[in-house]
N, C-alpha and C positions, 0 to 999 in steps of 0.2 A: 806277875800278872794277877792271880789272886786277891794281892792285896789293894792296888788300884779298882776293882771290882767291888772288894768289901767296903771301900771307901763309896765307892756310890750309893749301893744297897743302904749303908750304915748311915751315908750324908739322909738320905728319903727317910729312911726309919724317924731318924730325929728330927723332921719336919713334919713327922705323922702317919706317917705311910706306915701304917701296922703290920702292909699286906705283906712285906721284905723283910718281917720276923720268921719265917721259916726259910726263905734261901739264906737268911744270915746261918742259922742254926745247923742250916746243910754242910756251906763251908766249913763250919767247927767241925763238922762228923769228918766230911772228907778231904781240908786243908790240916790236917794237925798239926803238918811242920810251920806252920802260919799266926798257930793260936799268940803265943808271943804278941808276935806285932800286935794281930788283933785285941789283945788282950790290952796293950800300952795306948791304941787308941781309942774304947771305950773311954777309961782309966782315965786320958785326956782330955774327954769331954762328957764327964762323966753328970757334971752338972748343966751343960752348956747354956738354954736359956731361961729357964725355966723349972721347978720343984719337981714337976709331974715327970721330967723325962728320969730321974733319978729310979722310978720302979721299972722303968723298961731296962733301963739300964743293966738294972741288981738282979732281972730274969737273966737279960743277956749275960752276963757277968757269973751267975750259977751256972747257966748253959755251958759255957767255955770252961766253967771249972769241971763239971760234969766228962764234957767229953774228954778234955786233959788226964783225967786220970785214969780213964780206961788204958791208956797206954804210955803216954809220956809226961809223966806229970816232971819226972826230974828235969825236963827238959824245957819247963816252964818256967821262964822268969821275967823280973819287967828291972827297974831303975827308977831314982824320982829323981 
């Protein structure tokens, strides 16, 4: 369930919606066992249309590395 949720949040983020950078950041704190996925679909649309979304990205992206290692970083992986 989580993850269909971060898919919304994340779909708005990347249309502009700045305001869905802190519930994004929530779920990283309080989904951990999620970051994963979450991690594989930035990662997948990392670029998506545009140059500019590339810095939101690379916050999100630290963010998720950030909370990962407070606890489960071994348990972080992705695949290309």
């Amino acid at each position: 369930m989580p993850f269909f949720f971060f898919l919304s949040i994340y779909g708005l983020y990347l249309e502009g919606n700045v305001n869905m950078q802190p519930i994004i950041l929530d779920l990283f704190k309080k989904q951990r066992k999620y970051l994963s996925t979450f991690l594989r679909v930035i990662l997948k649309n990392y670029y998506y249309e545009n140059g500019s979304i590339i810095e939101l990205n690379n916050y999100l992206l630290y963010k998720l590395l950030d909370a990962a290692s407070e606890d489960n970083e071994e348990e972080l992986n992705w695949s290309f």
